[in-house]
Every structure is written in C-alpha cells, then in structure tokens.
C-alpha positions, 0 to 999 in steps of 0.5 A: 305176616301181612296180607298181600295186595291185589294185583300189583303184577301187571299181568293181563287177568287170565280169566278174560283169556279164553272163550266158552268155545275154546273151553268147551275143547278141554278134555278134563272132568270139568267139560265132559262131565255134561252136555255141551249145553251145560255150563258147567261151574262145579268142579274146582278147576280154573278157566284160564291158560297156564302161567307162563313159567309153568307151561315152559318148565313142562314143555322143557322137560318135555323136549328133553324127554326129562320124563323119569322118577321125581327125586330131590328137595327142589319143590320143597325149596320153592315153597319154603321161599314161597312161604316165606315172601308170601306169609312171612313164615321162615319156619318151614323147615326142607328137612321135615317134608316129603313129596306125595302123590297129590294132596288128598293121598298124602292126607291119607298117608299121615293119617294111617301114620298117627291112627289105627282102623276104626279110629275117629278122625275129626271135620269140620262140615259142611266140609270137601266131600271127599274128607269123608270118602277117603276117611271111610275108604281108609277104615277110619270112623268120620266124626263131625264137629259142625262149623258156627252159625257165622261158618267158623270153627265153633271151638266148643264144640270141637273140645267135646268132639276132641273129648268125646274122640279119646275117651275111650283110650284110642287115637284120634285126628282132626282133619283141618281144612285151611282155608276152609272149603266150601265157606272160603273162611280164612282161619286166623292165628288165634283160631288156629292156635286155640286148636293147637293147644285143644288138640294137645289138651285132648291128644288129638293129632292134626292134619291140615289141608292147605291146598287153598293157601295160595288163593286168598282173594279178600284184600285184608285177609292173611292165611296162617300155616298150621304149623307156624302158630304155637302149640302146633309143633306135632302138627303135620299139614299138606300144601301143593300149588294145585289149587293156586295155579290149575295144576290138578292133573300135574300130580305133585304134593308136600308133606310138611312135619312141626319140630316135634313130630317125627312121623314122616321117618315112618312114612313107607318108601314107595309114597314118594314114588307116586307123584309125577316128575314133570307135576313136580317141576310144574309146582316148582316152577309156579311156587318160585316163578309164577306169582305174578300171574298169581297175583292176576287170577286173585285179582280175577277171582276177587272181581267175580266174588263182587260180581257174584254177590251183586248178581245174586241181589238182582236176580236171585235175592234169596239166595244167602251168600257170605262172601268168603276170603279165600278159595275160588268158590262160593257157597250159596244158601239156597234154602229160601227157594223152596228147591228141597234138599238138592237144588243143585238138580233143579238148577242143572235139569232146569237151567243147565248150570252145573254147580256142587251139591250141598248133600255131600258136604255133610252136616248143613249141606241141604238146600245149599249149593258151592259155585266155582268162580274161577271162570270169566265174568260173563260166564259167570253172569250167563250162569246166574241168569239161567240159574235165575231162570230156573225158578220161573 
C-alpha cells in the first residue's frame, strides 16, 4: 500500500467555491444551530458544493422517481474497487458486507452481534463522543483505555483493559477509531496488527469505524484497513464515504466482516431496510466516480492544516496543536490559556466561534477543544482572530 499524492486532479478546491452568505443559506445542524453572528466550525461537515458525479447520481434518480428500497451490492462493489486503487487492499470481499443505516447504527448493529448487555466495550479517549452514547444507550458498559501522551494507542494500557474486560468470564469489544477522531492519527500496520493479535490473545471482538479513511490529508501518510492486517480475520469494520465526500444527510453505510467472522448472517433483515436508496447511489457514485474531487478537498484540507498551525503561532501561541494526518479536524490544547475546563463557552460567548467541546470526548477532553477545517481559508483565519480576540 503507498500513500496517495496530494492534488494531482485538476479540480478547482471546493473550499474556495462558496461564500459565508451562500453557506449561511444551508439548513443543516451546521448553520442553525447558532445565530447567524456565529461562525460556526464544530460539526464535521464540509463547506463546499458537492462532487459533480454525485450531485447527477441523485438528481437522476430524482427525475426518474428512482426513489424506493435500496437493494443489490453495487455499493459494496465501489468500494472494494475504491479500496483497492486507493489502499492497495484487494482483499475486500462483496460477499462478506452489508449496507446499514449509517455508520454509528451499523457499529451498534455488530456490537449487539458480538456482546450481551452490560458487557464492556473498550475506546480509545479522548475519543467522537458519541462511542459513549450510543454504547450506553445500547446497555453496554463504556470502558476507556486512554490514548499516549503522543495521541497513539498506548498498546499497554489496552492489554490490561483487554485484560481486565474478560476476566470475569463475559464478552468484550474494542471500539476501534480508525483514523483516530479527534487527534487525526492515522494508525499504521504494525499498530493495527498488534491490536489483532492482543485482542485474539484476550478474546476481544474489534469493531472499527473508518468512516475518516478516505481523508487522509498528510502526504506521507497511508491508512490501513482493520481487516487487511493479519491477525484480524474475526474483525468486523464500518466504511461509508459520508465523511470523504459531505454525504451525512445521504444515509448509507457498509458493513464488512474478516474471512473468520460470520457474524453479519446473524444481523436481522430489517437492518438493511434503513439506509436510503438515493444515500446509496450517492456513496456509490462518490466511491467509484468522485476521486478527483477527493483529491481537490484533501489538498483544501491539508492547506488549512498549514494554515491552521501558522495562525495558531501568531495569534494564540498557547494553544498546543499536533497537526494531525487525517480527518478534517483539529484538535487544540488550550490548557495554557487559562479558560477552565471548557473553553470551548469562552470562545463562543466571547468571540462567537463555535468549536467542539473537549468534555464529551472523555478522558483528556478538558481544557481542549476540535476545530473543523473543512471550511475556506478566510473563514478559517476570520475564526482564529475572534477566538484570538476572546482572550483580551
């Protein structure tokens, strides 16, 4: 597998392509969760226009009144290909995935296919905030196994929570974040198979989310599927092109299942009536057709990132940021400035930017704040100097 370089498309960056007023006309959690005064960078959707081949896939489907029940492997198909241009990973078996409502259901659906209630399912905090809501709302116990100092999977400490998980004879499952949200750390191979042999070792069932593997944004970085490192043939892993392509009202998910777990023969029926038929000719059309525009928003991103971190020395130099390899978000140390547990209220009420409190990322959540970079650079800077602003 060899990382991809950044932008060799062609395509105009779909970050420069809309301005603040025709942002402020979206409906979407985004933009209406705050007055119009916010500039709002927390929610992780993007500010750009769709890819071309998506916006024609829907509006096709549209014209035709193609607007029934999803059915077939045609999604399935996209991605095994998309999987195999972009990671090097043929291994992606059609036969062993299912479509699902949207990734965060479809992690519930495996985990109530490989626990009971009240059995421990293991993260990786701080950690997307809702590993813990939808673990608790499901009558799983949330057990954390705290990331490094350096934001990586501290494989110690996951053995004795591995450990610790099983001994009292019930089942267990890790919940995998791959790439890693909020720190943006792309796992590698031998990061990733160590975890497949320490869950093996312990009997701890893995369930990865890679909703982020399309947005890896660091030029010398590659992500690495759960299920192609070996060890992990009883793994199961989630993937949509949600996060990659701005697809989260477009509900549609995958399923995928190693050569030795047969868990998804027991999934119920009525799971693969959820997601959207038109979601998943959506994520079909981006996965087989929209890379070129991929290859444009990474490039977008990986500038902000830049930007980002020299905004960051020049007007709030203690702020602590380790720029990560993937996702489009940031996630900032703000500890230094003396704002208390929750800055993320100090910047909103003070400099009307709107960021991602630390708090409900878990353990090492307090006194940080995750900052969304997919939006166009003088958004970017405009939110920078307020949350500057804020402090004096």
């Amino acid at each position: 597998m060899t990382s991809t370089p950044r932008d060799q498309s062609g395509e105009p960056n779909p970050l420069h392509a809309l301005t603040l007023d025709e942002l402020r006309r979206r409906t979407s959690m985004k933009w209406r969760t705050h007055p119009a005064d916010v500039l709002p960078l927390w929610v992780a959707e993007m500010d750009v226009p769709l890819a071309r081949p998506v916006v024609r896939a829907v509006t096709e489907a549209m014209e035709l009144g193609d607007t029934g029940y999803p059915i077939g492997t045609a999604y399935a198909e996209a991605l095994a290909a998309f999987a195999g241009k972009r990671w090097g990973w043929d291994d992606l078996a059609v036969e062993r995935t299912a479509i699902v409502p949207d990734v965060m259901l479809g992690v519930v659906e495996m985990l109530r296919l490989v626990t009971d209630p009240g059995d421990p399912v293991i993260v990786n905090p701080p950690v997307y905030p809702p590993f813990y809501a939808f673990v608790t709302h499901m009558d799983r116990r949330v057990v954390e196994a705290p990331l490094d100092p350096g934001l990586r999977i501290d494989l110690g400490v996951l053995e004795e929570t591995f450990r610790r998980a099983v001994a009292g004879g019930g089942r267990a499952a890790y919940l995998l974040c791959s790439p890693h949200n909020p720190t943006g750390t792309v796992h590698t191979a031998d990061e990733l198979a160590a975890v497949a042999a320490l869950a093996e070792r312990h009997g701890v069932r893995v369930v990865a989310d890679e909703i982020h593997a399309p947005v890896v944004t660091a030029p010398d970085a590659r992500f690495v599927p759960y299920l192609s490192v070996p060890g992990a043939e009883r793994g199961l892993a989630l993937m949509s092109a949600s996060k990659g392509w701005n697809l989260a009202g477009l509900k549609a998910a995958l399923a995928l299942a190693g050569p030795g777990a047969a868990d998804l023969a027991r999934m119920p029926e009525e799971v693969g009536h959820g997601p959207s038929h038109i979601g998943v000719l959506a994520h079909t059309a981006a996965l087989r057709d929209g890379t070129a525009w991929l290859e444009a928003v990474l490039a977008g991103i990986d500038e902000n990132r830049r930007l980002l971190t020299e905004l960051l020395a020049e007007r709030l130099p203690g702020v602590v940021h380790r720029p990560g390899e993937a996702t489009y978000l940031a996630w900032l140390d703000c500890r230094a400035l003396g704002l208390g547990d929750d800055p993320a209220e100090v910047f909103l009420d003070r400099g009307r930017v709107a960021l991602s409190s630390g708090l409900p990322f878990g353990s090492g959540g307090a006194g940080h704040v995750r900052l969304n970079l997919a939006t166009s650079p003088e958004v970017l800077t405009e939110a920078v100097g307020r949350m500057a602003a804020a402090l004096r």
